[in-house]
N, CA, C and O atoms as a GROMACS GRO file, in nm:
protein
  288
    1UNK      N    1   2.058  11.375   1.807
    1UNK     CA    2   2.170  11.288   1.841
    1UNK      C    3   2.195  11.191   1.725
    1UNK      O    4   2.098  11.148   1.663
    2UNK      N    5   2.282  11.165   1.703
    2UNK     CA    6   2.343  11.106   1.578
    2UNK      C    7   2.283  10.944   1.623
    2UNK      O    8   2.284  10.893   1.735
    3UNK      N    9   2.238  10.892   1.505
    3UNK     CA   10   2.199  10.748   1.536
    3UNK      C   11   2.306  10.626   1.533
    3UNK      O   12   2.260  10.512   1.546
    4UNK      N   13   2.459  10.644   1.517
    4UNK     CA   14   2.582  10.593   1.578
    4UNK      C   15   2.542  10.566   1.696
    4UNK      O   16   2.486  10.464   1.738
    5UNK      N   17   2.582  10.689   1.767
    5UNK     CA   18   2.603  10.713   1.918
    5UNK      C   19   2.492  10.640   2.002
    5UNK      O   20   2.524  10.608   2.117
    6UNK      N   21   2.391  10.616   1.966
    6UNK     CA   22   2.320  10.580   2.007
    6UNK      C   23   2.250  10.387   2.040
    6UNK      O   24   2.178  10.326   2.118
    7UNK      N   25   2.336  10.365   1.913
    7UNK     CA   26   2.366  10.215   1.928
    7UNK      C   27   2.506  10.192   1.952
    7UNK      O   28   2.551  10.079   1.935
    8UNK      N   29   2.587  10.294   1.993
    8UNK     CA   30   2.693  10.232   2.017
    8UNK      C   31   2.727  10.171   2.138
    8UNK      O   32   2.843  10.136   2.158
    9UNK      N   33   2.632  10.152   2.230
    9UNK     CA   34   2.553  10.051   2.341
    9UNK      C   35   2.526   9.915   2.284
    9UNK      O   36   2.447   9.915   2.189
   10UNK      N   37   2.576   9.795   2.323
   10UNK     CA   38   2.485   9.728   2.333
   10UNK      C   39   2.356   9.659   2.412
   10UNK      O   40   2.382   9.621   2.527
   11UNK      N   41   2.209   9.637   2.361
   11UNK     CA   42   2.147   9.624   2.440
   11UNK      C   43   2.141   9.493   2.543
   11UNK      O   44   2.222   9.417   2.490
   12UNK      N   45   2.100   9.437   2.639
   12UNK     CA   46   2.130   9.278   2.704
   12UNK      C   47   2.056   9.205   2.620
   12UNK      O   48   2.120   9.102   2.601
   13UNK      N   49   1.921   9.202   2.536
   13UNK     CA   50   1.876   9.120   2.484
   13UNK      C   51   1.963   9.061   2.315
   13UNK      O   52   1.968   8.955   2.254
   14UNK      N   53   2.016   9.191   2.296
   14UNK     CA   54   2.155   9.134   2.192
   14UNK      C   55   2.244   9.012   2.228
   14UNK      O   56   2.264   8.899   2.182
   15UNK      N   57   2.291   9.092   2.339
   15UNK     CA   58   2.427   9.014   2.404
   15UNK      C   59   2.376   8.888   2.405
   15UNK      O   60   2.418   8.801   2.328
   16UNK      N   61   2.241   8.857   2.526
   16UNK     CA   62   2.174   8.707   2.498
   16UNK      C   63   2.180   8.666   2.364
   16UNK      O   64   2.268   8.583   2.336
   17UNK      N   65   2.100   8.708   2.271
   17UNK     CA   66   2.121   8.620   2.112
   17UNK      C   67   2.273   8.613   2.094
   17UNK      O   68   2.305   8.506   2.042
   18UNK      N   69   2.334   8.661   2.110
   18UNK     CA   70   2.501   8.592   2.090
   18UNK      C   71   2.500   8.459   2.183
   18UNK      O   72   2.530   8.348   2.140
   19UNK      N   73   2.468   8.480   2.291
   19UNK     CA   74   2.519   8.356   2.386
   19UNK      C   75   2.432   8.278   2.356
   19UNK      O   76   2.457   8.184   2.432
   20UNK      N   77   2.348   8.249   2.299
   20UNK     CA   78   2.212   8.153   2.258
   20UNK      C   79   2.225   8.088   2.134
   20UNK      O   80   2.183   7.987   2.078
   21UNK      N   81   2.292   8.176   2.112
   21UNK     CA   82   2.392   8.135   1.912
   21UNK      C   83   2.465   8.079   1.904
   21UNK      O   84   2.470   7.980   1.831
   22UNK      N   85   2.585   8.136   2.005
   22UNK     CA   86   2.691   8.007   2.102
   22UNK      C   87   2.698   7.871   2.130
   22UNK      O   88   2.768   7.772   2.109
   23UNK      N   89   2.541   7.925   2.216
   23UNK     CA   90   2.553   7.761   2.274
   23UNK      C   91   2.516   7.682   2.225
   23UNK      O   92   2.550   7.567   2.249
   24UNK      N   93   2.414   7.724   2.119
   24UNK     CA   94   2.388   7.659   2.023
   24UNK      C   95   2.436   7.597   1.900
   24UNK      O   96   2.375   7.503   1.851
   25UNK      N   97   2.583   7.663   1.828
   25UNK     CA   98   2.698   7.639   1.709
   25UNK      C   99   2.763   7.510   1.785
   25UNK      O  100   2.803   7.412   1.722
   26UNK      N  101   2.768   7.521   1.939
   26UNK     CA  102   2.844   7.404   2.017
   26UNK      C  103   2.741   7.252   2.030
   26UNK      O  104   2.776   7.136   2.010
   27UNK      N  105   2.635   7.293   2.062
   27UNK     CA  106   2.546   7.178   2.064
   27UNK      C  107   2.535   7.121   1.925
   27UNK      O  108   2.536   6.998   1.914
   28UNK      N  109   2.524   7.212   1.791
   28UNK     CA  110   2.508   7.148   1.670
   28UNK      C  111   2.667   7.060   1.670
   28UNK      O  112   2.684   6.939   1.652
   29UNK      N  113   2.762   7.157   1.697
   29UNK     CA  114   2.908   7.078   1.659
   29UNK      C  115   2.927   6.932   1.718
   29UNK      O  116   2.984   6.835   1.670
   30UNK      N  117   2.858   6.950   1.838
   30UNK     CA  118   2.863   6.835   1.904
   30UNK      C  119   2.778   6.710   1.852
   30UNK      O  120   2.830   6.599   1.862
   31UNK      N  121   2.680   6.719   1.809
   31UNK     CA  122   2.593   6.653   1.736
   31UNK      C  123   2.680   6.605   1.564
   31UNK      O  124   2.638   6.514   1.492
   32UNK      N  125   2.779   6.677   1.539
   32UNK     CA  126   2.806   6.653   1.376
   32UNK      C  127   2.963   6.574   1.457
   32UNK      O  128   3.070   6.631   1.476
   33UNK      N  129   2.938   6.473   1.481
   33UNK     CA  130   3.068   6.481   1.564
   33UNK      C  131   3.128   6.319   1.411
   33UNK      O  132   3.212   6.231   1.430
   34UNK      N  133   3.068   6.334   1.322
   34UNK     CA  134   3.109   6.266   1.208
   34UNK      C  135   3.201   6.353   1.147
   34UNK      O  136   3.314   6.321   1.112
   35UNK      N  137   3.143   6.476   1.136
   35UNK     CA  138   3.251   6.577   1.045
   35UNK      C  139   3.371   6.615   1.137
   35UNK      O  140   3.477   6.654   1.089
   36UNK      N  141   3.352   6.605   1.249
   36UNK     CA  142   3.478   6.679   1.336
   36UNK      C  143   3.562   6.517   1.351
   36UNK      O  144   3.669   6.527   1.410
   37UNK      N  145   3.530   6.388   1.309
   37UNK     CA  146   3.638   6.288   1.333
   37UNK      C  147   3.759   6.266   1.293
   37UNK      O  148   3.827   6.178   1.345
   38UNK      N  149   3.811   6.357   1.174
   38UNK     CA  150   3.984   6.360   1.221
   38UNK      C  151   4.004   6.459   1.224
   38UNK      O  152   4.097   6.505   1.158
   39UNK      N  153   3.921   6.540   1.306
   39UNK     CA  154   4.016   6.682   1.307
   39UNK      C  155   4.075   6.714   1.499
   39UNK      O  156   4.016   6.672   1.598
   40UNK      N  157   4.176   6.782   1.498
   40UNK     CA  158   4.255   6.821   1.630
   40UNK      C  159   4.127   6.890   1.669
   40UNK      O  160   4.027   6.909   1.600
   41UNK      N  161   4.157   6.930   1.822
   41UNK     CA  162   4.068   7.027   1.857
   41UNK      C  163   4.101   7.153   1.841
   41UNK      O  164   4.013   7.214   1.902
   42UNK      N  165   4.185   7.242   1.790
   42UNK     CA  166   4.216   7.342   1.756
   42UNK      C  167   4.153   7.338   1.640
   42UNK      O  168   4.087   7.442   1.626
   43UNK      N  169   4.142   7.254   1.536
   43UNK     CA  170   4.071   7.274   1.397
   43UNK      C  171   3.888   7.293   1.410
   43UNK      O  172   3.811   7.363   1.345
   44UNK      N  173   3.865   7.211   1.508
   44UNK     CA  174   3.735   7.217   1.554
   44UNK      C  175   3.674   7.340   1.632
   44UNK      O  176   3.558   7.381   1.626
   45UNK      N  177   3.780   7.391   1.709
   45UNK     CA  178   3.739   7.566   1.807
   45UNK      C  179   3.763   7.633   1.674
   45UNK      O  180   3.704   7.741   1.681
   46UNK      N  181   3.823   7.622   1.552
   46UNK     CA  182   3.824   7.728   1.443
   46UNK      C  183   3.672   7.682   1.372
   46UNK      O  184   3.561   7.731   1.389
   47UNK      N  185   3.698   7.614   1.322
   47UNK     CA  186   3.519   7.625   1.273
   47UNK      C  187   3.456   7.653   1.366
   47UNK      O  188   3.383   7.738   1.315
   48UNK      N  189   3.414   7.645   1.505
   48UNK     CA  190   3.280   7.689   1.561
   48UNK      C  191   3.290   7.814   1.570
   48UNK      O  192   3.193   7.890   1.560
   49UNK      N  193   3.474   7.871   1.600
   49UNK     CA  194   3.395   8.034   1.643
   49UNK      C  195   3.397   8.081   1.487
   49UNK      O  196   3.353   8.194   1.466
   50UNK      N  197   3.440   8.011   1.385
   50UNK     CA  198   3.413   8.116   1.270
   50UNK      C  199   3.249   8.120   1.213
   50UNK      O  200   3.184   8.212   1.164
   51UNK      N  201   3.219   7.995   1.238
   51UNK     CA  202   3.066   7.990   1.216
   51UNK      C  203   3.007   8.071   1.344
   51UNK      O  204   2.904   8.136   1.322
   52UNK      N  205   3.051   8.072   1.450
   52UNK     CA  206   2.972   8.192   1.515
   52UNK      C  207   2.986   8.330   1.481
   52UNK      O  208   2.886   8.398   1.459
   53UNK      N  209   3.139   8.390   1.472
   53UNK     CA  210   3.164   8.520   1.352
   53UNK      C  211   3.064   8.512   1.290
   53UNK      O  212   2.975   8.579   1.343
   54UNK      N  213   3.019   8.441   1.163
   54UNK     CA  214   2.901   8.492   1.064
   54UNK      C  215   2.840   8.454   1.138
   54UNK      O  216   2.907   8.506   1.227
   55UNK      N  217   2.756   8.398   1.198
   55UNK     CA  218   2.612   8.422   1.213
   55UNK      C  219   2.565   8.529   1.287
   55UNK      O  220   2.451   8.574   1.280
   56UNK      N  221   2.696   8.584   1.388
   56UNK     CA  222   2.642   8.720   1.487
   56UNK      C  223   2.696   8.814   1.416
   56UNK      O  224   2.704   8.921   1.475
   57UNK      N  225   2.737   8.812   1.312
   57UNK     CA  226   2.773   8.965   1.221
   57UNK      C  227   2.666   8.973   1.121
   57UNK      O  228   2.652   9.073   1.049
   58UNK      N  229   2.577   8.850   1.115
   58UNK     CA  230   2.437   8.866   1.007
   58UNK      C  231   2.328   8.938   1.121
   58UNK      O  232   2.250   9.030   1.098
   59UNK      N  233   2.349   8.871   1.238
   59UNK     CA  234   2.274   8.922   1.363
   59UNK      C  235   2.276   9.088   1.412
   59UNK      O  236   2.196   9.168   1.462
   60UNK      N  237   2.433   9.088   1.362
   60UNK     CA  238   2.495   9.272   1.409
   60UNK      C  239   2.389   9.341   1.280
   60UNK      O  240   2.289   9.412   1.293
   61UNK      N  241   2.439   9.302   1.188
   61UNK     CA  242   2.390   9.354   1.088
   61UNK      C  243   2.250   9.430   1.086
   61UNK      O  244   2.230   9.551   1.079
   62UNK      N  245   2.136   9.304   1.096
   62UNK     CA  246   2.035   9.258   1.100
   62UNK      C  247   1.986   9.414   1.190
   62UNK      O  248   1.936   9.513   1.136
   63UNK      N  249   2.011   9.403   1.305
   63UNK     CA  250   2.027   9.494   1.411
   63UNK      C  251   2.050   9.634   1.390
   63UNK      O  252   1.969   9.721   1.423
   64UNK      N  253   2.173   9.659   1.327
   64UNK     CA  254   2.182   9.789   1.294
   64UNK      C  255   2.088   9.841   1.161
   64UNK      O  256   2.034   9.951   1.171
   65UNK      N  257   2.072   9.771   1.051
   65UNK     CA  258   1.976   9.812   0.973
   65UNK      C  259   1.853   9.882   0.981
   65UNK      O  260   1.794   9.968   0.916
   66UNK      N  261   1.830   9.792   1.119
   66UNK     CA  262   1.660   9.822   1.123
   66UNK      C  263   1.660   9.959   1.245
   66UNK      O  264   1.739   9.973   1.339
   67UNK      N  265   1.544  10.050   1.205
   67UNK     CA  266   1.490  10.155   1.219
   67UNK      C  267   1.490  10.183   1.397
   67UNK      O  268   1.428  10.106   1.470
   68UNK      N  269   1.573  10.311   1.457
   68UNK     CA  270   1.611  10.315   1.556
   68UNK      C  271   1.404  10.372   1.635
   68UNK      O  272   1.393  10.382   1.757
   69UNK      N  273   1.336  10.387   1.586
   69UNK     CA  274   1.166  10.371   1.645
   69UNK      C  275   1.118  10.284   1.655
   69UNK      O  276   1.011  10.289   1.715
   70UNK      N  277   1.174  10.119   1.593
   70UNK     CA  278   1.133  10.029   1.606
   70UNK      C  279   1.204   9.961   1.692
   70UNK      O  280   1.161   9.846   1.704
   71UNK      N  281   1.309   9.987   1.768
   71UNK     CA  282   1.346   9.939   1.908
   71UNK      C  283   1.292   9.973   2.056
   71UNK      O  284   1.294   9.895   2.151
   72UNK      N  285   1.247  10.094   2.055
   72UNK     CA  286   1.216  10.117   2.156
   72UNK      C  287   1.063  10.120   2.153
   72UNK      O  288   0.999  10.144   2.256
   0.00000   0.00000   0.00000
């Protein structure tokens, strides 16, 4: 079986590290709340989800690289 097809699932413990990454880009944002002081909140939902974009496409990445015997 082609090793595509086979991650082309995602697993739940993935999905969690996204939402853990999430909630976490929001808790830091919230904490830097010096750098977000003149910005709209539309300028502020663009930086968090773009900083979430990279960090879960280093995460996708990360993921698909590594060796489909060392997941299971």
């Amino acid at each position: 079986m082609d090793v595509w097809l086979v991650r082309a699932k995602m697993p739940k413990a993935l999905s969690r590290w996204f939402l853990i990454l999430y909630i976490f880009i929001w808790f830091v944002a919230t904490l830097a709340t010096d750098w977000f002081e003149n910005m709209t909140l539309l300028e502020i939902l663009f930086v968090v989800h773009f900083v979430f974009i990279v960090f879960a496409g280093l995460i996708l990445i990360a993921y698909l690289l590594t060796p489909t015997e060392d997941l299971r």
